[in-house]
C-alpha positions in Angstrom: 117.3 -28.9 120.6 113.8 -30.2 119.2 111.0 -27.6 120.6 108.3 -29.8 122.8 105.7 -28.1 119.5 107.8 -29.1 117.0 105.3 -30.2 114.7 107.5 -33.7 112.4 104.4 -34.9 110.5 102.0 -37.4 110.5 101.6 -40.7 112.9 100.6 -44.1 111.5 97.2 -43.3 112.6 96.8 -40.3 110.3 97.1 -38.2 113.3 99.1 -34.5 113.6 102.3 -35.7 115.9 104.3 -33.3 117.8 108.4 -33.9 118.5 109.2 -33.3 122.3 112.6 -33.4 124.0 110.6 -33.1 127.2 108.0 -35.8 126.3 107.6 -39.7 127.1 110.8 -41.2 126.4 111.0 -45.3 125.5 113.7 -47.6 127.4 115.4 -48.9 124.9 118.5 -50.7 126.6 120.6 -48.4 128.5 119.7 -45.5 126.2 116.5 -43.5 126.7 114.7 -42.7 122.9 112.3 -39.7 122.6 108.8 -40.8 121.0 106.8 -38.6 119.2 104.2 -36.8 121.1 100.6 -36.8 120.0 98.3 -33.4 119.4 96.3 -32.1 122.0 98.5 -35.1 124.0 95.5 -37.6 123.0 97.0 -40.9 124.2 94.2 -43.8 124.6 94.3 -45.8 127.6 94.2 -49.1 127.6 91.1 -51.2 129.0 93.2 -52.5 131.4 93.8 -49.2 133.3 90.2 -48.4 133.8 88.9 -51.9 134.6 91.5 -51.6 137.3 89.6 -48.3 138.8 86.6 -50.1 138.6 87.5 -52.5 140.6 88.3 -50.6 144.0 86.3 -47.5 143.0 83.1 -48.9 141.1 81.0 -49.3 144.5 81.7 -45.5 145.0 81.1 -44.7 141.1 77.9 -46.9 140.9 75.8 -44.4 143.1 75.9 -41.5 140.9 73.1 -41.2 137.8 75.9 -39.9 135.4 79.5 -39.9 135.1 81.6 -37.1 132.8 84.2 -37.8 130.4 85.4 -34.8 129.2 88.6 -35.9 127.2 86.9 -38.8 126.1 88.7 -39.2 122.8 87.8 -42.5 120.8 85.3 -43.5 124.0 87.6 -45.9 125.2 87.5 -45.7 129.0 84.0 -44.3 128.5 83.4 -47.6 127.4 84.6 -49.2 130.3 82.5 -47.3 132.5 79.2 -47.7 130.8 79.9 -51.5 130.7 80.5 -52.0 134.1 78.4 -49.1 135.7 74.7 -48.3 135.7 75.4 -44.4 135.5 74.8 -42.3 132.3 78.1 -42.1 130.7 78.4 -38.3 128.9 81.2 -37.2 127.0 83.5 -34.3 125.6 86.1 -33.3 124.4 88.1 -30.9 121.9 88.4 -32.9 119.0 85.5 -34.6 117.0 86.7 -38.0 116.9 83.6 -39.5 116.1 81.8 -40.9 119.1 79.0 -38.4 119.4 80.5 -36.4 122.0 79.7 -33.0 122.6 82.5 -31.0 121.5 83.5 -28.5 123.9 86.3 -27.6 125.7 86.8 -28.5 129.6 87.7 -24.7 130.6 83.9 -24.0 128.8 82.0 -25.8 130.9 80.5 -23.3 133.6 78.5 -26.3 135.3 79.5 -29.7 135.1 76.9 -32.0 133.2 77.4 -34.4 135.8 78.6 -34.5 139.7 81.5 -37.2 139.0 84.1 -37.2 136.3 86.9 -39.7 135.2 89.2 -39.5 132.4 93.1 -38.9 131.3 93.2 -35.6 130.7 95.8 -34.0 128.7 99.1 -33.7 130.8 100.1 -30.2 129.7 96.7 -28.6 131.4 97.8 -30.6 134.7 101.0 -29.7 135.1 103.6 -27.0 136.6 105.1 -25.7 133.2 102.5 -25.6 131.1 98.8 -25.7 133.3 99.8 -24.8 136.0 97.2 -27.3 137.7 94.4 -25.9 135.9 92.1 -29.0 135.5 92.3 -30.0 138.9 91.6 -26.6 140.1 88.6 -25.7 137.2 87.1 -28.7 138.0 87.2 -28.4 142.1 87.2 -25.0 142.4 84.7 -23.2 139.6 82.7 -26.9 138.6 82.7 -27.9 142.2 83.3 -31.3 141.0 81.7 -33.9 144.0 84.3 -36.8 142.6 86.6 -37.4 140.2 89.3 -39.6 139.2 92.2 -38.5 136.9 94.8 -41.0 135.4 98.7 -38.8 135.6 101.9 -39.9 136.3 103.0 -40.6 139.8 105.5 -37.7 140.0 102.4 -35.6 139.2 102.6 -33.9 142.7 106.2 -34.1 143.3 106.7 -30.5 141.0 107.4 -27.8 143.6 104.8 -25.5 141.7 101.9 -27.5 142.5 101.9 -27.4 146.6 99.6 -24.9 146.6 97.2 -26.7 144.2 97.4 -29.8 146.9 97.2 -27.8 149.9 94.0 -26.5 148.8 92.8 -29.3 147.1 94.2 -32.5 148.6 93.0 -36.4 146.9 91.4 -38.8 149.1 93.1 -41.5 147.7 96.1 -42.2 145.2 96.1 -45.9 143.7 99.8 -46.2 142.5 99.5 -48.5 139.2 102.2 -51.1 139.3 102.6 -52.2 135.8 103.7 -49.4 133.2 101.1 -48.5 130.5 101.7 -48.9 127.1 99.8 -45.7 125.6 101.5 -45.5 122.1 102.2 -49.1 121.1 105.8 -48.3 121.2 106.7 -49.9 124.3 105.7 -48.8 127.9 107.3 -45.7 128.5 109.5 -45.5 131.9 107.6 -43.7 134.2 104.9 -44.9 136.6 101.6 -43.9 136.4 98.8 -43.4 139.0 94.9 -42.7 139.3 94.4 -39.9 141.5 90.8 -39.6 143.5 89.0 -36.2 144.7 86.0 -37.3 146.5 83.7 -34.8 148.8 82.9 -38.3 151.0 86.2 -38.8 151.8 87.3 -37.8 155.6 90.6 -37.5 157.1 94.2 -37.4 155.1 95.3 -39.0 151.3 95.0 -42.1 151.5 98.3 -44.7 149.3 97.1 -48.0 147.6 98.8 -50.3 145.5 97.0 -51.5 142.7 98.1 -54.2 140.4 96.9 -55.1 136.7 94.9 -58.4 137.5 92.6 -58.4 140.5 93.3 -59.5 144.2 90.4 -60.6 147.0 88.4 -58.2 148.2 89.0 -55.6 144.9 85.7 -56.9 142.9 83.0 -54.4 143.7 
């Protein structure tokens, strides 16, 4: 059995690829293919994904002077946000893919350079096996974070190891995405995906939305 670091060469970007057993699978009829996973699990998402945030979370993310992207890759969803949103738009990452961004790692950061963050982080620092929740609980906990918005798969929470991560820090608001995204250009990968919302506004208990690819009334903000 292929290790989930088996490193199998290069991608058709140029970029290091890793072979997981345990990674996103493809659909390909009845059988269920393993795709090569990408280092550092950089997987750009599409505009789509983050105009669709915009749209029911943009009135909340236009009142704050900066926004942090801290796994901001190729800028693509910072992008987004700095087209659609007056806020500052400062980002970071790992890697020096070459957008300007200061390069730094997320566990670094004592103080957060800005009070809201939104990005896809990379899966294995949010999860049971690997993270153990660490992002969410770095960036609540020792960041102290007033808002932020993560894109991870809808499952995300279901891992028994991570009830204590919710307990303490519950969302306000999970928008399930109901179209799959397509983050490798092989095919939308099976699973569902969702944005997840911590917001220091928010009262009362997590809050389930639908939220669909093209807009409905009352979602332009």
């Amino acid at each position: 059995m292929a290790k989930a670091d088996d490193k199998v060469g290069n991608g058709t970007s140029g970029k290091t690829v890793l072979r997981s057993a345990r990674g996103l699978f493809a659909a390909t009829g009845k059988v269920s293919k393993p795709i090569d996973r990408i280092s550092h699990d950089f997987y750009s998402t599409p505009a789509d994904v983050t105009r669709a945030l915009l749209r029911v979370e943009g009135k909340r993310l236009s009142g704050f002077k900066k926004i942090w992207e801290p796994a901001a890759g190729e800028a693509a969803m910072a992008k987004e946000l700095a087209k659609a949103l007056p806020a500052k738009i400062v980002t970071s990452d790992i890697i020096d893919r070459g957008i300007g961004a200061e390069i730094k790692s997320f566990f670094d950061y004592d103080k957060p350079p800005a009070p809201a963050l939104v990005t896809n982080p990379p899966f294995s620092l949010v999860n049971v096996r690997d993270g153990k929740g660490r992002w969410i609980t770095h960036a609540l906990g020792t960041l102290d974070i007033d808002y932020m918005a993560l894109l991870l798969p809808f499952t995300w929470p279901s891992a028994g190891g991570l009830g204590r991560v919710w307990d303490k820090h519950p969302p306000a608001v999970v928008y399930l995405l109901t179209w799959k995204i397509d983050f490798t250009g092989q095919g939308a990968p099976p699973q569902n995906n969702a944005w997840f919302i911590w917001d220091k506004g928010h009262r009362g208990d997590t809050l389930f939305k639908r939220l669909d690819r093209k807009p409905r009334q009352g979602e332009l903000f």
